[in-house]
C-alpha positions as CSV (number, residue, x, y, z in Angstrom):
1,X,0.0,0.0,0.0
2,X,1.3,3.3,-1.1
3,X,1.7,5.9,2.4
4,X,-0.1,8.8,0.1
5,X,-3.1,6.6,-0.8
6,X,-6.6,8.2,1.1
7,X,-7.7,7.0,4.2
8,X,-11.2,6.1,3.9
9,X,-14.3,7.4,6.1
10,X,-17.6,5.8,6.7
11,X,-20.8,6.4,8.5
12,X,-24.6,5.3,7.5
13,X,-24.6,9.2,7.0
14,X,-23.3,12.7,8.1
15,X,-22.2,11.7,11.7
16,X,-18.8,10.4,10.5
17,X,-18.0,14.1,9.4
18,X,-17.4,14.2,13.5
19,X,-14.8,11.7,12.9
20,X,-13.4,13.3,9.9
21,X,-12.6,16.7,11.8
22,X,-10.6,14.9,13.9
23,X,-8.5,13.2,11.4
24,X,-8.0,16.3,9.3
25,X,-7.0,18.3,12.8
26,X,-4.6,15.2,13.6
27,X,-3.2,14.3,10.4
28,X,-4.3,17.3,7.7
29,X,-1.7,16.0,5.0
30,X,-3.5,12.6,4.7
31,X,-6.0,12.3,1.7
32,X,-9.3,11.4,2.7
33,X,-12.7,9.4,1.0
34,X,-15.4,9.5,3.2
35,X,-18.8,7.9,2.3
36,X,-22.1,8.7,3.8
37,X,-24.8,6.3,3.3
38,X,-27.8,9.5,3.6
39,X,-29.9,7.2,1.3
40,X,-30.4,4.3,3.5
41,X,-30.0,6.1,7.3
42,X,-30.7,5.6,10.0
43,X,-28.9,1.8,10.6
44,X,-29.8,2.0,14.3
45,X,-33.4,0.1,14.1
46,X,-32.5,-2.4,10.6
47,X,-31.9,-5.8,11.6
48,X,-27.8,-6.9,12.2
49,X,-27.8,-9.0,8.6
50,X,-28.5,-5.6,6.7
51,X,-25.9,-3.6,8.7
52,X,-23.6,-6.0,7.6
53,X,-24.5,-6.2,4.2
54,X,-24.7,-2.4,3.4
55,X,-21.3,-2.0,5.2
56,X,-19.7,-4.6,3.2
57,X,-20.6,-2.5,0.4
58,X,-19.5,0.5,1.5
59,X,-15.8,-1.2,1.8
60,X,-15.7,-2.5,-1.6
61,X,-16.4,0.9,-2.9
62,X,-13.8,2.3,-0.6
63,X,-11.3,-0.8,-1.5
64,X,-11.9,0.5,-5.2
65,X,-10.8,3.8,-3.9
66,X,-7.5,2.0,-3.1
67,X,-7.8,3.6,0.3
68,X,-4.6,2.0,2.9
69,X,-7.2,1.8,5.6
70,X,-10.6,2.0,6.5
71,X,-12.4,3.7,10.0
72,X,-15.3,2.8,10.8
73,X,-16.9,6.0,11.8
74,X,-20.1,4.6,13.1
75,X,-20.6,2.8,16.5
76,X,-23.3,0.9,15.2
77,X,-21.6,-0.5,12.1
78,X,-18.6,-0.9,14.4
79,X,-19.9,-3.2,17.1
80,X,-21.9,-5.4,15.0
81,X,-19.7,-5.3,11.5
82,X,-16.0,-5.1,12.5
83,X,-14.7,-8.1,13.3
84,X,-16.1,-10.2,9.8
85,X,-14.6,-6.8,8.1
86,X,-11.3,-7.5,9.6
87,X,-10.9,-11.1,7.9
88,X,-12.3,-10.0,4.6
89,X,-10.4,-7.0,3.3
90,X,-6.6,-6.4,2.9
91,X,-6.7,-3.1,4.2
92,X,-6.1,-1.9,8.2
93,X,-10.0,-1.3,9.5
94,X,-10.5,1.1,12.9
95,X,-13.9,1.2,14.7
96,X,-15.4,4.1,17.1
97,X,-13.3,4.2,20.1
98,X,-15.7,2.7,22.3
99,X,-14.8,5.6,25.1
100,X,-14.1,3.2,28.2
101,X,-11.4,4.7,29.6
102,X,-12.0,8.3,28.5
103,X,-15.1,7.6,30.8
104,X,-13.1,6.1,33.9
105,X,-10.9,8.6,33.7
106,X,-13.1,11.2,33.9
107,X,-16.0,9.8,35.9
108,X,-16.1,10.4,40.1
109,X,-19.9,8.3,40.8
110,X,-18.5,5.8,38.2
111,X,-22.4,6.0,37.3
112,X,-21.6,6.3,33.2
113,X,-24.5,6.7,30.6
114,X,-24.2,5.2,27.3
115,X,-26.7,7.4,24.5
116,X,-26.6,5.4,21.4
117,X,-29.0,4.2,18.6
118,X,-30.9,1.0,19.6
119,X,-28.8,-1.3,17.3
120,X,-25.1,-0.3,19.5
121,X,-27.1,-0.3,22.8
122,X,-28.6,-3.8,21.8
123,X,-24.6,-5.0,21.3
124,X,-23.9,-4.5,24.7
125,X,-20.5,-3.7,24.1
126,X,-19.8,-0.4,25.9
127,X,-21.4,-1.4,28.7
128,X,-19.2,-4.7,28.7
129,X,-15.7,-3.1,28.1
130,X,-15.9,-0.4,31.3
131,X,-17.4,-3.3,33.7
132,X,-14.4,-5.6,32.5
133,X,-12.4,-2.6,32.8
134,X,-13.7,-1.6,36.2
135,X,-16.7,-4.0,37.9
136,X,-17.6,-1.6,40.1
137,X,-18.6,0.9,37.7
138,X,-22.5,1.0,37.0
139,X,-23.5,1.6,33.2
140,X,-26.9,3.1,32.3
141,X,-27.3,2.4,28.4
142,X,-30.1,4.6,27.1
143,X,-31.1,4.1,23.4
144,X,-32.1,7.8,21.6
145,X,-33.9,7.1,18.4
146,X,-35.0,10.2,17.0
147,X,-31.6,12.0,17.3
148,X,-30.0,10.3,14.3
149,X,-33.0,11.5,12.1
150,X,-33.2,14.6,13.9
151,X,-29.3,15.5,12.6
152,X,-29.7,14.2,9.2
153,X,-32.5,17.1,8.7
154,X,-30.5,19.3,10.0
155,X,-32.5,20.1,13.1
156,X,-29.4,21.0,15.7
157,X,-31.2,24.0,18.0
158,X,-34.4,24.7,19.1
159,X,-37.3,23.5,21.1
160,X,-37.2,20.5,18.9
161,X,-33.8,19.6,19.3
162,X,-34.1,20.5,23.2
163,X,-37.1,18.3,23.8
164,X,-35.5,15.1,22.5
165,X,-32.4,15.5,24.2
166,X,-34.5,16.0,27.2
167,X,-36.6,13.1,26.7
168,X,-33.8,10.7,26.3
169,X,-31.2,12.1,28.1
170,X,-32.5,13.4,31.3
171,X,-33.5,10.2,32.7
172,X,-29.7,9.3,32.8
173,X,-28.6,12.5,34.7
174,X,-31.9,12.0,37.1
175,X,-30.0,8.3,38.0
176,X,-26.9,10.0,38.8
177,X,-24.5,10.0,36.3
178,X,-21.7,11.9,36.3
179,X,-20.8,10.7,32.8
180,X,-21.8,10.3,29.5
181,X,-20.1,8.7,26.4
182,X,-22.0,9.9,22.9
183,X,-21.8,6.4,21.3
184,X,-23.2,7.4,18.6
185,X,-21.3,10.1,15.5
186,X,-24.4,12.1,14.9
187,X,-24.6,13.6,18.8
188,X,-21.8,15.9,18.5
189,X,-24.1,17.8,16.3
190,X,-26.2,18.2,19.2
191,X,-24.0,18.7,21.6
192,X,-25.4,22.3,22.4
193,X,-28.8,21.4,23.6
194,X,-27.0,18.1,25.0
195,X,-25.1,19.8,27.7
196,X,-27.8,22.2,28.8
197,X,-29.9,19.3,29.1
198,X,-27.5,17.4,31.2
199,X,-25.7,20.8,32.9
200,X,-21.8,21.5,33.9
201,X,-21.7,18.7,36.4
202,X,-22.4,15.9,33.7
203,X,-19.0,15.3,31.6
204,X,-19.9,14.5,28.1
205,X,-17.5,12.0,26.2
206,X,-17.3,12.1,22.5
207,X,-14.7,9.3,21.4
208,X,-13.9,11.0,17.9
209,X,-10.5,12.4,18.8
210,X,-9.6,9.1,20.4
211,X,-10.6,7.4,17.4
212,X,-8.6,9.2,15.1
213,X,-5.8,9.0,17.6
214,X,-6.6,5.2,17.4
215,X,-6.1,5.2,13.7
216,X,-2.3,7.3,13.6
217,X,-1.3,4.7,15.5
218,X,-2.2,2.1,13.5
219,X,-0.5,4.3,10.6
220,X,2.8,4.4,12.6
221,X,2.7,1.0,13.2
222,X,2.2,-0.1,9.3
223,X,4.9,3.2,8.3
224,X,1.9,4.3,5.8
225,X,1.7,8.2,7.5
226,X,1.7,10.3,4.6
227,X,4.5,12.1,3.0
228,X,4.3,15.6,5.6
229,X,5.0,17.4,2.4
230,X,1.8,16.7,0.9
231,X,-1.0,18.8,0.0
232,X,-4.1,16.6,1.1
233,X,-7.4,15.8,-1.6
234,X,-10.1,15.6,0.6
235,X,-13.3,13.4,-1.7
236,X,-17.1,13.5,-0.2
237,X,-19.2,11.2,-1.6
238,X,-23.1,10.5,-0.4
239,X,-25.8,8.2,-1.6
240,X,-28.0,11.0,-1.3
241,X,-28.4,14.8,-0.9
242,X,-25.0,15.8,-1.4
243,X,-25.9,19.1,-0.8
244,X,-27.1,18.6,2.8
245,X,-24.5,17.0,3.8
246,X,-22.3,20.1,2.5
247,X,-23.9,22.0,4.7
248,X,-23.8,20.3,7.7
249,X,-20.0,19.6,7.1
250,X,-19.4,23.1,7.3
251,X,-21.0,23.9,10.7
252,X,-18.5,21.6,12.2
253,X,-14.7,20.7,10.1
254,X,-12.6,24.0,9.8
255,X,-10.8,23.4,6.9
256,X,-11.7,24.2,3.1
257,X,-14.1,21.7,2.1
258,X,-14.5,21.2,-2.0
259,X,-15.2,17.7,-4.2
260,X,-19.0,16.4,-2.6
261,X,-21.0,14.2,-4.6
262,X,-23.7,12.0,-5.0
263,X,-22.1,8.1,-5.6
264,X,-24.2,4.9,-6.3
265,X,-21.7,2.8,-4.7
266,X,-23.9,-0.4,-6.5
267,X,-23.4,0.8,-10.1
């Protein structure tokens, strides 16, 4: 694999742009792919099989790309997808930093809330990895539905955006947590009316910049860092509503953004 080849980027929509900002702030000489699957999201209620189909798709479009590696910017496509990925593609593959220790660290109650889609909360993952990594830590997993669908439309602010965080959110802060890890990409976009919901003395964990951190190690590791000398090509590519997804890039990734398409990755 050639160290100046893209790294690619996917999500089951915009969320993964979360991830992408912290690649580009870590490592802004790499070249970058991302995909967003905005035709077929949300993945959080479709049943495991179909996760795994559509994101075996996705990484044969991105393999065609001749990307060196692959993240998995998704929590639900990582902890139900990553592991068959890993034995069927050449390529290095990173998932969502699952946020564990980030938690631990930073938790006092060790009471930790988990806000994910259904699909991650239903893997049971997160909660597994900070008991093994501390039993006496107590997890409280809440599943958020309409926040995924709620970003996609662009719906970030207002009494909209402020009820649903409410409704799903403030049930964990009335338990006591002192912690909570966004397991899903798309909350960051909503991390305004998340933080009034859950006030100053909740910490909120977003495992983005650990998961790009994740995958410049792996980089390291393999010597396939970029050339420092080189001027990065950043490609966007959607299965819908390019456009949007633009848009929503741009409230978030400060760094000239250029070359976003529409791309049936079936044809």
């Amino acid at each position: 694999m050639a160290n100046n080849a893209p790294i690619g980027v996917f999500d089951s929509g915009i969320g993964g742009l979360t991830v992408v900002k912290e690649v580009i702030n870590l490592m802004p000489n790499e070249n970058i792919v991302y995909f967003g699957d905005t035709g077929r999201t949300p993945y959080g209620p479709r049943p495991v099989e179909q996760i795994i189909e559509f994101t075996n798709q996705i990484l044969d479009f991105l393999n065609g790309q001749g990307v060196k590696m692959a993240i998995m910017a998704c929590n639900t496509i990582t902890m139900w997808t990553l592991e068959q990925a890993l034995s069927r593609y050449a390529f290095p593959i990173v998932g969502m930093n699952t946020g564990e220790q980030l938690a631990l660290a930073a938790t006092k109650s060790k009471h930790i809330g988990i806000a994910a889609t259904q699909a991650t909360i239903n893997s049971g993952k997160h909660a597994q990895r900070i008991t093994a990594a501390d039993a006496s830590a107590k997890v409280f997993p809440q599943a958020c539905p309409p926040l995924c669908p709620m970003v996609e439309s662009e719906v970030l602010e207002g009494a909209e955006a402020e009820a649903a965080c409410r409704e799903y959110l403030l049930p964990m802060k009335e338990a006591g947590v002192d912690t909570v890890v966004l397991a899903c990409t798309h909350y960051p976009f909503l991390l305004a009316p998340i933080r009034h919901i859950l006030g100053p003395e909740v910490t909120v964990i977003d495992p983005a910049k650990q998961t790009a951190l994740d995958a410049q190690q792996v980089l390291k590791n393999l010597d396939l860092l970029a050339d420092p000398s080189q001027q990065a090509v950043r490609r966007f590519c959607f299965s819908a509503d390019p456009a949007r997804a633009k848009r929503l890039a741009e409230r978030i990734i400060d760094a000239p953004l250029h070359n976003f398409e529409q791309v049936n990755i079936l044809e």
